[in-house]
C-alpha positions as CSV (number, residue, x, y, z in Angstrom):
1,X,93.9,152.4,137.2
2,X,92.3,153.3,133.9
3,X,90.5,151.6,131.5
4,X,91.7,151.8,128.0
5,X,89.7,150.3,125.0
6,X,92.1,149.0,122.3
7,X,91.7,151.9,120.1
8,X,92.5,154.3,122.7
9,X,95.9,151.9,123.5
10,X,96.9,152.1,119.7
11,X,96.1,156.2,119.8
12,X,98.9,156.1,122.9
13,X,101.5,153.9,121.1
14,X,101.1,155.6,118.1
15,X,101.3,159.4,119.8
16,X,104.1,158.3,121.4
17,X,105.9,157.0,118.9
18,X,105.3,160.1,116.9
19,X,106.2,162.6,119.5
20,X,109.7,161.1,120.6
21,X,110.4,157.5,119.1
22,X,109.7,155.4,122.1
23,X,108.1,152.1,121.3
24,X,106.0,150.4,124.0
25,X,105.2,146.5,122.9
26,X,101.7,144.6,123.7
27,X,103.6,143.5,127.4
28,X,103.9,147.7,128.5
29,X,100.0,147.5,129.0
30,X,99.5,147.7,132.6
31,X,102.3,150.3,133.1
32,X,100.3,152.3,130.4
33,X,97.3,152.2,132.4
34,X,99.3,153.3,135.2
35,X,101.0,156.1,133.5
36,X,97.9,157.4,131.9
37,X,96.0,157.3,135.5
38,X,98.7,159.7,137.1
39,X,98.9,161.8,133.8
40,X,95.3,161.9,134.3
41,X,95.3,163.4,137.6
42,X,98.4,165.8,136.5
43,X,96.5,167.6,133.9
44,X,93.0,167.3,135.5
45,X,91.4,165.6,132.8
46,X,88.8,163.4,134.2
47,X,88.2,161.9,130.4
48,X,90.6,159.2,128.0
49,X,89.3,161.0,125.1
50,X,89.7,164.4,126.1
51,X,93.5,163.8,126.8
52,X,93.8,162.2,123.7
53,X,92.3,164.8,121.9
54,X,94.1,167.5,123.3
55,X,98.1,166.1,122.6
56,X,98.4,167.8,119.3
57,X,96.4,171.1,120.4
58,X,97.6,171.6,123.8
59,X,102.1,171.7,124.1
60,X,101.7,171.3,128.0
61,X,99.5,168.5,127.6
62,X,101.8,166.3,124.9
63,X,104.9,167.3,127.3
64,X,103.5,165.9,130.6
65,X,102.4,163.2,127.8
66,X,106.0,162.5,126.7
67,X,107.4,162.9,130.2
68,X,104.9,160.6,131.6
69,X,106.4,157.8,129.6
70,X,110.5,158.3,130.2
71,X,112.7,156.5,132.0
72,X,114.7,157.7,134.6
73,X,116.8,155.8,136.5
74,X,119.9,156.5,137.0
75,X,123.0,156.8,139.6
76,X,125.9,159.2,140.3
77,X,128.9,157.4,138.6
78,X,127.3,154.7,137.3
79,X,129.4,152.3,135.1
80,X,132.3,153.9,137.0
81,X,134.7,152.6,134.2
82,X,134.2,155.5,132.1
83,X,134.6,158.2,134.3
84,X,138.1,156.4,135.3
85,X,139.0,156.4,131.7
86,X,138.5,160.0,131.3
87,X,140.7,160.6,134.6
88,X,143.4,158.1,133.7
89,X,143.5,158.0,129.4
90,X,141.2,160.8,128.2
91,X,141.2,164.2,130.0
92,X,145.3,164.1,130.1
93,X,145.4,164.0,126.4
94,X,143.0,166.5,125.5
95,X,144.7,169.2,128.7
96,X,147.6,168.9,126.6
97,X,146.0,170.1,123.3
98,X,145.7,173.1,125.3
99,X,142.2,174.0,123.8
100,X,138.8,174.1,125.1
101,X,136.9,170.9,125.9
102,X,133.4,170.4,125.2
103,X,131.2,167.1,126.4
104,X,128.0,166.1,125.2
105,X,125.6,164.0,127.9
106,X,123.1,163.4,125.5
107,X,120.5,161.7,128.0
108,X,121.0,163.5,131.2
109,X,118.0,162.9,133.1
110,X,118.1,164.0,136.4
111,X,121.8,164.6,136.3
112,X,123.7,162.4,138.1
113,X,125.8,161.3,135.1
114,X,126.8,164.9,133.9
115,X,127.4,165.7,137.3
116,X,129.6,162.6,137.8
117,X,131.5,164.0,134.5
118,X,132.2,167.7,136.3
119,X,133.1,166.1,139.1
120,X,135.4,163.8,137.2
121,X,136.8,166.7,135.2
122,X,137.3,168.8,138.5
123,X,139.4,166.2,140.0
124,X,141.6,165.6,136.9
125,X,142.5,169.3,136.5
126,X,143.6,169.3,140.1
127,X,145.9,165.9,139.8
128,X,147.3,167.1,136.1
129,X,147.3,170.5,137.4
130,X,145.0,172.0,134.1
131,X,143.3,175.4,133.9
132,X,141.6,174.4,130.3
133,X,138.2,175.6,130.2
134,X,135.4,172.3,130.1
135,X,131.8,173.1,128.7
136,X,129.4,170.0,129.4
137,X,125.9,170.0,127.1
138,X,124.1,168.1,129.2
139,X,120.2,167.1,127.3
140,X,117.4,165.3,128.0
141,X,113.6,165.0,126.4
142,X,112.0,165.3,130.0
143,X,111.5,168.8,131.2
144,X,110.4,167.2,135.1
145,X,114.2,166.3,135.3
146,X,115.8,168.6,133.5
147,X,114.4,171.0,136.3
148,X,115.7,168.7,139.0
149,X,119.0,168.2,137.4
150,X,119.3,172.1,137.1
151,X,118.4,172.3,140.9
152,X,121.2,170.0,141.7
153,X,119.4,168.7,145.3
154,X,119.6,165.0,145.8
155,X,118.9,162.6,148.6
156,X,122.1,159.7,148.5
157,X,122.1,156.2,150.0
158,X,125.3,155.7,150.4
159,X,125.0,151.8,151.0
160,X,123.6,152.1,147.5
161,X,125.3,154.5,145.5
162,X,129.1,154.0,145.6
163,X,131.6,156.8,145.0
164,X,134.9,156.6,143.5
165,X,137.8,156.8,146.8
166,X,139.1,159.8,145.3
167,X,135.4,161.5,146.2
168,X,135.5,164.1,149.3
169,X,131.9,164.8,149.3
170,X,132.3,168.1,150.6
171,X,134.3,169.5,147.8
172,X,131.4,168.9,145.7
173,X,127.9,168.6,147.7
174,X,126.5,171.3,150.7
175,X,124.3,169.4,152.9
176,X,121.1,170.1,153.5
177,X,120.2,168.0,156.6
178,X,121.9,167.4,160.5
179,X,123.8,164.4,159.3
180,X,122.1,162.1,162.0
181,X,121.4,159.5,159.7
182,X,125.5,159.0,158.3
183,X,124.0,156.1,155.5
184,X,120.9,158.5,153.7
185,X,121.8,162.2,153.2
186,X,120.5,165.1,151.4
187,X,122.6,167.6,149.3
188,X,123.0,170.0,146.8
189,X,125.4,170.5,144.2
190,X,127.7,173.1,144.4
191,X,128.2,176.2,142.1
192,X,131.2,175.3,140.6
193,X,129.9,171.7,139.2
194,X,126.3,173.5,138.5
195,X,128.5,176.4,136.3
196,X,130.4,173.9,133.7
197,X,126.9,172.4,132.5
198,X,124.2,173.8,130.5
199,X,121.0,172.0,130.8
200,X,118.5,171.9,127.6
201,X,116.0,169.9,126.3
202,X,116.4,167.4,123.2
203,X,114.6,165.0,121.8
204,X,117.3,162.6,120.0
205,X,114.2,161.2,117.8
206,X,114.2,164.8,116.1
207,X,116.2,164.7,112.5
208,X,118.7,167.4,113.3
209,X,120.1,168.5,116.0
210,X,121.5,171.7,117.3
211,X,124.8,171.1,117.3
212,X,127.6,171.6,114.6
213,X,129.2,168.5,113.0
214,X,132.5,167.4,114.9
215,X,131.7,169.9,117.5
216,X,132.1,167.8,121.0
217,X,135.3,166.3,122.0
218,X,133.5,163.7,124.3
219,X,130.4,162.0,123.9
220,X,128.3,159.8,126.3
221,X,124.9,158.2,125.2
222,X,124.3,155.6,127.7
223,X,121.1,153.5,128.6
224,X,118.9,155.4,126.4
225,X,119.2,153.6,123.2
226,X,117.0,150.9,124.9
227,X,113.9,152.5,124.7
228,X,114.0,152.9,120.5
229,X,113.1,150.4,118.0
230,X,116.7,149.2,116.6
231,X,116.1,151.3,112.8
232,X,115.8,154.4,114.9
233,X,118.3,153.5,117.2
234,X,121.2,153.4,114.3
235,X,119.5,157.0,113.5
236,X,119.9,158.3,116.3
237,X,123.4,156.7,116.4
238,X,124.0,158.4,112.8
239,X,123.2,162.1,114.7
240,X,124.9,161.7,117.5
241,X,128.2,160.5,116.2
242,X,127.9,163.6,113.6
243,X,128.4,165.7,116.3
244,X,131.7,164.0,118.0
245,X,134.8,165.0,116.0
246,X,137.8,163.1,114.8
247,X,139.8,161.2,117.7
248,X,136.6,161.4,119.9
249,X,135.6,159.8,122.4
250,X,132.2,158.0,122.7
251,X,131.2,156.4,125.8
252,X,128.3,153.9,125.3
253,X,125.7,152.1,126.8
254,X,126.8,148.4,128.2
255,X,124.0,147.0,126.6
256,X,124.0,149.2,123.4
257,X,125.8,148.6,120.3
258,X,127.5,150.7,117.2
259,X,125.6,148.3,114.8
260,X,126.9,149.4,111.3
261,X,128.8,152.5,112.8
262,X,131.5,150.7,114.4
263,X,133.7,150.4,111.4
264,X,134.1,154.6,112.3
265,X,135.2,153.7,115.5
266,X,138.3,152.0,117.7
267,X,137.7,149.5,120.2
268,X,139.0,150.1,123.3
269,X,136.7,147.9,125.9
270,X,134.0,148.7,128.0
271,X,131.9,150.5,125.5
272,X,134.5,152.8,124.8
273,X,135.1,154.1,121.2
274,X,137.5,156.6,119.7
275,X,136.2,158.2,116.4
276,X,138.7,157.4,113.4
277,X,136.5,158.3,110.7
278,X,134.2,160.5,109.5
């Protein structure tokens, strides 16, 4: 564990504040320590000053820094209500538009969720029978994860995770391993999930984002709004709702909220909203 004078704690609040909009209170200390240590040994800087020093001069340096300090837990089909809604309410309705779909996963970490949306999609064309092309923008601010999702390899606990019945594991996974333990198995996805998402990097604290107004038909931002102070949270809100188009659907967070943005939005329960206004 490292030792961090107060000065050196604010320099590390304040950096990364500046750098991506995370705010880590007075209780975060001993996980900063922690972080700092293994970031630390990452970069081989044996010296607090000398990392600090080097985040504005060095790019490697402040994205190890930023990545040092995300949050990545997640679960394949987690909050399973959503992807049901998009098999049962959402997907039929936009096949029959007849035009192509585009999803935004704006906080895809190591991609179980936008994974979770292909394999939702894939499944929904079969039952209703649809050939419309789906494109899934699937973002994140880490760079470690957004290499893992884009390698698709993943070792499942399957008294943990829980799939949705309608899951043959085989129609989306090749294993990698002899199957002798039946409860903890490692696989990777397969081509034709890893083909309908495009993996980049975003950081949601940036003011504009690359992305044309009303441009996604679907949008989930889910368990990342946490991490902001609420002001910037209702920013980021602002952005990311600029990007779903009328009759949109957003998929939200179960502890997140609209705030002021909800009179743009219908209700329909468990955090999901269709875009009524612009």
């Amino acid at each position: 564990m490292v030792m961090l004078d107060t000065k050196q704690l604010n320099i590390i609040k304040e950096k990364l504040y500046e750098y991506c909009g995370i705010y880590l209170g007075d209780s975060k200390l001993t996980m900063i320590k922690n972080r700092i240590y293994h970031l630390m040994r990452e970069t081989q800087v044996s010296d607090i000053n000398t990392l600090l020093a080097g985040l504005d001069r060095n790019e490697k340096i402040q994205q190890s820094f930023i990545n040092s300090f995300t949050t990545n837990k997640t679960d394949f089909f987690r909050e399973d209500f959503h992807f049901q809604d998009m098999i049962d309410r959402l997907l039929p309705l936009l096949f029959r538009q007849n035009q192509p779909i585009k999803i935004f996963c704006c906080a895809s970490s190591t991609g179980q969720e936008p994974y979770s949306i292909a394999m939702s999609v894939l499944y929904a064309k079969k039952i209703y029978s649809s050939n419309v092309p789906v494109q899934i923008i699937a973002t994140d601010i880490d760079t470690d994860v957004l290499q893992e999702a884009k390698e698709g390899v993943y070792t499942i606990d399957f008294k943990v995770e829980k799939f949705p019945n309608w899951i043959d594991i085989s129609e989306y996974f090749d294993a990698l391993d002899d199957g002798k333990n039946p409860h903890v198995r490692m696989f990777k996805v397969k081509d034709k999930l890893k083909s309908m998402i495009t993996f980049r990097q975003l950081n949601l604290f940036n003011k504009r984002y690359p992305f044309t107004n009303g441009e996604f038909d679907v949008l989930f931002c889910r368990n990342v709004l946490i991490y902001f102070k609420q002001e910037d949270q209702q920013e980021i809100l602002k952005r990311l709702i600029d990007t779903l188009r009328i009759d949109g659907t957003f998929y939200l967070g179960h502890s997140e909220s609209l705030y002021q943005w909800a009179d743009k939005f219908e209700k329909l329960g468990n955090k999901i909203f269709i875009k009524t206004k612009v």
